[in-house]
DOMARLUM-191518 format. One record per residue: x, y, z of N, C-alpha, C, O, CB in turn; residue in one letter; residue number from 1. Coordinates in steps of 0.02 Angstrom, whole numbers. Atoms other than C-alpha are relative to their C-alpha. Glycine has a CB too. Example, Ala and Ser with C-alpha at 12.3 -4.5 7.8 and 13.67 -1.06 7.14 Angstrom:
n.c1,n.c2,n.c3,ca.c1,ca.c2,ca.c3,c.c1,c.c2,c.c3,o.c1,o.c2,o.c3,cb.c1,cb.c2,cb.c3,resn,resi
45,-59,0,615,-225,390,45,60,0,97,59,33,-50,1,62,A,1
-42,-59,-3,684,-53,357,-39,55,37,-14,110,45,20,23,-71,S,2
This chain:
n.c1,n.c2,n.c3,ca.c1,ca.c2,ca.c3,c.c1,c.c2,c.c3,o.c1,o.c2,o.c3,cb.c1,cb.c2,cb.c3,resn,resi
3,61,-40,6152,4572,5523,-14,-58,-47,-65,-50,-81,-56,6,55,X,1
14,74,18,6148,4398,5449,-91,-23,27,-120,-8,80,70,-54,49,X,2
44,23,12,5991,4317,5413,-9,-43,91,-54,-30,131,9,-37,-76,X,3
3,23,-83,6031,4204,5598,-6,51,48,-48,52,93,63,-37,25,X,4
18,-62,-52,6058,4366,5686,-51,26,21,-63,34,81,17,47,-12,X,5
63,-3,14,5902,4413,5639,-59,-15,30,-104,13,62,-3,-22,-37,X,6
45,40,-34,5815,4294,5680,2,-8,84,-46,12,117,10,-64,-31,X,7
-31,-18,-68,5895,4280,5859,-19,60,46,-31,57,107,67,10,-13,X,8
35,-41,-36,5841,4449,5891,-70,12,0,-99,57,30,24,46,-8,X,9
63,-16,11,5684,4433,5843,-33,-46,59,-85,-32,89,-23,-13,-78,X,10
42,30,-38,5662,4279,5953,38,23,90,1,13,138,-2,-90,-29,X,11
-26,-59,-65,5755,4373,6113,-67,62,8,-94,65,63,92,54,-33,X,12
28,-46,-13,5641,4516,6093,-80,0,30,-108,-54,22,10,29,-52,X,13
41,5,-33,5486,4551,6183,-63,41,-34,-120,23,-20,23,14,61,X,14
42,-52,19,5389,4692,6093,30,8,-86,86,-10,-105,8,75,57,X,15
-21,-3,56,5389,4732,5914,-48,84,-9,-109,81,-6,-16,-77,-49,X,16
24,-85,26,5345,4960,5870,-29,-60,-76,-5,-107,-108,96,92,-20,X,17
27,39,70,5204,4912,5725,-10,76,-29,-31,111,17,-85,-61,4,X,18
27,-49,59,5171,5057,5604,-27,-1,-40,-11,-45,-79,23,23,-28,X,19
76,12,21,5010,5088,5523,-1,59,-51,37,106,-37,-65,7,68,X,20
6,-97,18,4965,5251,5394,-78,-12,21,-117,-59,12,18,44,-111,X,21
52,-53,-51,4830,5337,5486,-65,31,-61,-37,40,-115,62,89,40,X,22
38,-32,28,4672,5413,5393,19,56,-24,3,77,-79,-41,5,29,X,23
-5,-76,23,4746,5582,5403,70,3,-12,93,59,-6,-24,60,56,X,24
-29,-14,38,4907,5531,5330,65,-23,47,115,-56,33,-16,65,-28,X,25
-64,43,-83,5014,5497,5524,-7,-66,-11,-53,-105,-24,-30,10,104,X,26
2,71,-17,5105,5357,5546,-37,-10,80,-36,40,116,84,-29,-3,X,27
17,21,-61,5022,5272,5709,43,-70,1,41,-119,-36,-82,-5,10,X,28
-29,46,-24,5132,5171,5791,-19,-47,80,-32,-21,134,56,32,-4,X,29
10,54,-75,5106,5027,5936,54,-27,-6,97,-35,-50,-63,-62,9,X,30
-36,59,-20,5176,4915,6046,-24,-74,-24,-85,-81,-24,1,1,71,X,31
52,76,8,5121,4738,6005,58,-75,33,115,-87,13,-25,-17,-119,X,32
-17,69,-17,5174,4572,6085,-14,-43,-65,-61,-36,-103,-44,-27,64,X,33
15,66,43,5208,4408,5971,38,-35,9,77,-41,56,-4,-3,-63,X,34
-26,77,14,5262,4263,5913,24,6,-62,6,52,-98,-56,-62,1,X,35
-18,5,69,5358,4209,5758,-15,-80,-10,-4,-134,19,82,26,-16,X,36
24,96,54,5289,4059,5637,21,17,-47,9,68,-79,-88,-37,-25,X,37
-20,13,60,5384,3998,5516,53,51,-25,73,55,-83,-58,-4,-41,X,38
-48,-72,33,5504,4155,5503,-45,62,-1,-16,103,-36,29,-11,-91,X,39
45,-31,11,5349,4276,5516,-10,34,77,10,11,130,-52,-42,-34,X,40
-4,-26,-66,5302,4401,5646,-74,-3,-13,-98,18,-66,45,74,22,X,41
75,10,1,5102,4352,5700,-16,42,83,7,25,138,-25,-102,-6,X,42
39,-45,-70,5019,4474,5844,-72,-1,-8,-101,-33,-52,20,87,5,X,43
62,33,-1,4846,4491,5899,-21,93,30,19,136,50,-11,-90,60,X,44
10,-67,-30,4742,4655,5952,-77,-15,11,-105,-69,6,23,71,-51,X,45
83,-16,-3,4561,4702,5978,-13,18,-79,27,36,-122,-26,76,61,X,46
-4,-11,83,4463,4717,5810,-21,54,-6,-30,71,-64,-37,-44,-50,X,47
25,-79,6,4401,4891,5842,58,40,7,48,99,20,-55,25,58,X,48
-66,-60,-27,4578,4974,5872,8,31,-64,-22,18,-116,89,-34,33,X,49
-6,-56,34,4641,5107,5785,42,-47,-72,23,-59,-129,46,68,49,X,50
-33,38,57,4778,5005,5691,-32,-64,-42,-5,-93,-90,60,-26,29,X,51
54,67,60,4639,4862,5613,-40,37,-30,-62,13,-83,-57,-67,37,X,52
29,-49,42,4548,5008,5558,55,30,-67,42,56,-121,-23,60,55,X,53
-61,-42,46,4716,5065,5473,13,-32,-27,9,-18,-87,58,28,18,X,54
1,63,78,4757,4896,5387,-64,-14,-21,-55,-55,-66,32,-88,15,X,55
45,19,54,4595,4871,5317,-3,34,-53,-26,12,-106,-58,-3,16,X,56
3,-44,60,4620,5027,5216,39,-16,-50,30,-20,-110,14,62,12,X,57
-45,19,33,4783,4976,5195,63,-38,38,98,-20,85,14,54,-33,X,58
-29,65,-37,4876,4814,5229,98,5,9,140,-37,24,-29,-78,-61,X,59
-80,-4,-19,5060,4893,5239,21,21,71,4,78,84,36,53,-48,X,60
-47,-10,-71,5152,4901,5417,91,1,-22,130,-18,-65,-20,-82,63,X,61
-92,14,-10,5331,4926,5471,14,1,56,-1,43,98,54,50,-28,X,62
3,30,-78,5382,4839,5612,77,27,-8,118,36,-53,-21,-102,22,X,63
-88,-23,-22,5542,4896,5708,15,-33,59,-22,-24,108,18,87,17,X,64
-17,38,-72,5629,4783,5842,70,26,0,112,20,-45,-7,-95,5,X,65
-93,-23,-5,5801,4872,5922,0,-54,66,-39,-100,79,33,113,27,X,66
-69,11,-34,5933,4833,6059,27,45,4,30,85,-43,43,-38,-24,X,67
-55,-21,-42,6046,4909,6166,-15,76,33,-59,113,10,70,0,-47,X,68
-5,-55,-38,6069,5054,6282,54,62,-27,39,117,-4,17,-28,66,X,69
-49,-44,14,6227,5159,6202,-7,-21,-69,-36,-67,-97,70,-5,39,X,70
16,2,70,6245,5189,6040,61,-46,-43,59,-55,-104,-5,83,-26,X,71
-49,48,32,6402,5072,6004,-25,-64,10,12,-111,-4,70,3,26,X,72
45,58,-18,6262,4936,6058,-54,1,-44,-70,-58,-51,-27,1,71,X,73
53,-16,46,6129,4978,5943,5,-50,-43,51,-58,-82,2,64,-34,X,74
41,66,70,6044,4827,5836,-65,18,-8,-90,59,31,-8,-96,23,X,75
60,9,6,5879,4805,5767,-13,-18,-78,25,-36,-123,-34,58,28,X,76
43,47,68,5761,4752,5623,-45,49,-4,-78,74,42,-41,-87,12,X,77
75,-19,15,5643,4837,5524,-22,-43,-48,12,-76,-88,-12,73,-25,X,78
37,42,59,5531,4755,5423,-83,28,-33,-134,44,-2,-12,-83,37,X,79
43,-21,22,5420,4801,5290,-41,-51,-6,-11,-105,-4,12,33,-45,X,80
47,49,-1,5263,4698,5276,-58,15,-16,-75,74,-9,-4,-26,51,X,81
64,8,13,5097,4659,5222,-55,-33,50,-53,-94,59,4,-30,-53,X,82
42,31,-50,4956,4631,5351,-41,-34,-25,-63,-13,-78,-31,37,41,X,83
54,45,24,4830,4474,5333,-40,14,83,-15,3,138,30,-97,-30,X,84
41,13,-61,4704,4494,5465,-60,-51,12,-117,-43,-11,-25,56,12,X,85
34,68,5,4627,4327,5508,-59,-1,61,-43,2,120,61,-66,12,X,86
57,1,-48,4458,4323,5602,-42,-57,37,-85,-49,80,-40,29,-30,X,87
15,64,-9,4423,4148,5622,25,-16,82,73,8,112,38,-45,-61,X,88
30,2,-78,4373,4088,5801,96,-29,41,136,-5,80,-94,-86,10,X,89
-52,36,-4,4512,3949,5798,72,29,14,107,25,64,-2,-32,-55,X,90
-69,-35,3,4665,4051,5738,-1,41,37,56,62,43,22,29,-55,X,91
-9,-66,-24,4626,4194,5845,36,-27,81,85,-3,109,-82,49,1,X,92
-19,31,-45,4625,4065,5998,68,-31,-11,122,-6,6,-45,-39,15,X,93
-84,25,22,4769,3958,5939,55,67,14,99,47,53,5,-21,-102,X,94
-39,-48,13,4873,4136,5923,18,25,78,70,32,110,-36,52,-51,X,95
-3,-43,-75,4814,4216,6089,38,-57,77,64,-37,129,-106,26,21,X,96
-34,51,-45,4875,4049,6190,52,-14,-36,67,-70,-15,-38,-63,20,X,97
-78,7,-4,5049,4043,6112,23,56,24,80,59,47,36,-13,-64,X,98
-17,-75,-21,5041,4237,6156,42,-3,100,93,11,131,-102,53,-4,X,99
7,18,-68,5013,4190,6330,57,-54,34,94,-44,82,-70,-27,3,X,100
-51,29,-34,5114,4054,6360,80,24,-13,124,23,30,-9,-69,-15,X,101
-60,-48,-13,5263,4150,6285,19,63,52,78,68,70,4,28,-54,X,102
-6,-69,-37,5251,4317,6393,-33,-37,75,-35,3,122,-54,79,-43,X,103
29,26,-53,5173,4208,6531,87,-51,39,107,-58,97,-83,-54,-34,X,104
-58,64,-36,5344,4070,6541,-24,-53,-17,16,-97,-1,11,-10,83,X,105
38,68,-6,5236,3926,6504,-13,-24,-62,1,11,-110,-65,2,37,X,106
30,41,61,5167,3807,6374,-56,15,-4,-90,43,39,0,-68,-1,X,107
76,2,29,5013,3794,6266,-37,-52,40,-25,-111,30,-5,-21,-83,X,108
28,33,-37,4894,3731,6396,-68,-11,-21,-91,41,-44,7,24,56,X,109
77,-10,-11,4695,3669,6384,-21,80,43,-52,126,17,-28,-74,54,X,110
5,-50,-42,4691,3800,6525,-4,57,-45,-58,87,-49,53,1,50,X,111
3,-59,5,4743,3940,6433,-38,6,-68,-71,57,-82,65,30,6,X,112
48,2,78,4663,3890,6246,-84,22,32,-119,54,-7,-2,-108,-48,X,113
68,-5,-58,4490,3906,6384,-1,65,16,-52,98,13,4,-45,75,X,114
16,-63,-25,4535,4061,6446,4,58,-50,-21,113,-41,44,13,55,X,115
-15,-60,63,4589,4159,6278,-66,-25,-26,-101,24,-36,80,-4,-64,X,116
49,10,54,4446,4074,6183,-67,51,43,-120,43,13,-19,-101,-17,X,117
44,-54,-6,4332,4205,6265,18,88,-17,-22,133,-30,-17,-9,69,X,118
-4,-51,27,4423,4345,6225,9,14,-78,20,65,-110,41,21,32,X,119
-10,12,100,4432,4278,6028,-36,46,-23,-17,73,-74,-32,-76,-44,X,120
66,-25,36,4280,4366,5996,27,45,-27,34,51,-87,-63,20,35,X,121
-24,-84,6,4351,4538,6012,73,-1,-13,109,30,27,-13,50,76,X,122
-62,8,22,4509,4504,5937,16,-23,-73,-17,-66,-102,26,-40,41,X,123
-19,43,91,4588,4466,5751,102,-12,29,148,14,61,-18,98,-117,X,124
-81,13,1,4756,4392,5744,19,45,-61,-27,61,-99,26,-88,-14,X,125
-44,-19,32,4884,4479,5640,53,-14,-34,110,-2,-15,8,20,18,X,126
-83,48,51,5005,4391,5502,37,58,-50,13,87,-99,-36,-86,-79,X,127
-43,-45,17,5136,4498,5457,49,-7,-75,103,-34,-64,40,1,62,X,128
-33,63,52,5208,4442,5275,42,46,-21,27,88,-64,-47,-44,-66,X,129
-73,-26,9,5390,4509,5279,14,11,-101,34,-33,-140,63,-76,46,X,130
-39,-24,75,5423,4617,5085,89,10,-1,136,-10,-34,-34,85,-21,X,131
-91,-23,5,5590,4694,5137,3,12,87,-36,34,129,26,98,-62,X,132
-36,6,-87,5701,4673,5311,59,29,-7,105,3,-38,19,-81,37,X,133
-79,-27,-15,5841,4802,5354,-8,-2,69,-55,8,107,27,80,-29,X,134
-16,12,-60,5942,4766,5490,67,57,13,92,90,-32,13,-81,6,X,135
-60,-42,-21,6091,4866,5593,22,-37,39,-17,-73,70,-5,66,27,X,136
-22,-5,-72,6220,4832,5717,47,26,9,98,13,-23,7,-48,33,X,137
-68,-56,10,6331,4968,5774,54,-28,58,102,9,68,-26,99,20,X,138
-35,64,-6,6417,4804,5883,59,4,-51,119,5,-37,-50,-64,-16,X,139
-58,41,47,6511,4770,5734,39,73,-45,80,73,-91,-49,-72,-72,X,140
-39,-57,31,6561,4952,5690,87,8,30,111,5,86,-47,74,21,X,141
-67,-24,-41,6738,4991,5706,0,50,35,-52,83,38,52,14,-34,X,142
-7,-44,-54,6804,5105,5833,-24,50,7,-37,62,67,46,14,10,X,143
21,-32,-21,6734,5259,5796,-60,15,-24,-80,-37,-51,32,31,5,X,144
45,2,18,6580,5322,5749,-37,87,-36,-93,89,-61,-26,-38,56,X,145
């Protein structure tokens, strides 16, 4: 996929599979909701979960975003990355109200900066800093497969 494609599906998509290595060696994978800044994939979690326990050990993820239902439809993105986990009151709020007003329909409101800034506490944002991005789309395959 082209660098626009890319991007396109990234801002279409709704969920991003995060992948973590595990203590005992498993990948652990989630769902995670986000946002993209700047070309960057930023999510948000609780700071006791399994996967903030798993980047503190170690700050590599691999995010996977697909497409399509049949397999001559098949797109997606993986991306290898480095996690920054930011704990600061501000960013966590700032993050969790673009969260919201994306998956909500709406804009960055007073309202909702008010209502996330209580769940800041128990939360770290997540900055995702893209090493390597492979992409597919079996769209653009010829006829057979």
């Amino acid at each position: 996929m082209t660098t626009a494609e890319v991007a396109s599906l990234l801002d279409e998509s709704r969920v991003v599979i995060c992948a973590t290595n595990g203590l005992d060696g498993w990948p652990h994978l989630m769902p995670l909701w986000y946002v993209i800044r700047d070309g960057e994939i930023w999510s948000w979690t609780y700071a006791r979960s399994q996967k903030v326990r798993n980047l503190e050990r170690d700050p590599r993820a691999t995010l996977q975003i697909e497409d399509g239902d049949s397999y001559d439809q098949l797109r997606g993105v993986m991306i290898e990355a480095r996690a920054e986990l930011h704990r600061e009151s501000g960013v966590v709020t700032r993050l969790g109200a673009e969260l919201l007003a994306r998956y909500g329909g709406g804009s960055v409101t007073a309202e909702i900066e008010t209502a996330v800034a209580a769940q800041a506490a128990k939360r770290v944002a997540l900055r995702f800093v893209t090493e390597r991005t492979t992409s597919w789309d079996h769209r653009k395959l010829p006829g057979a497969y």
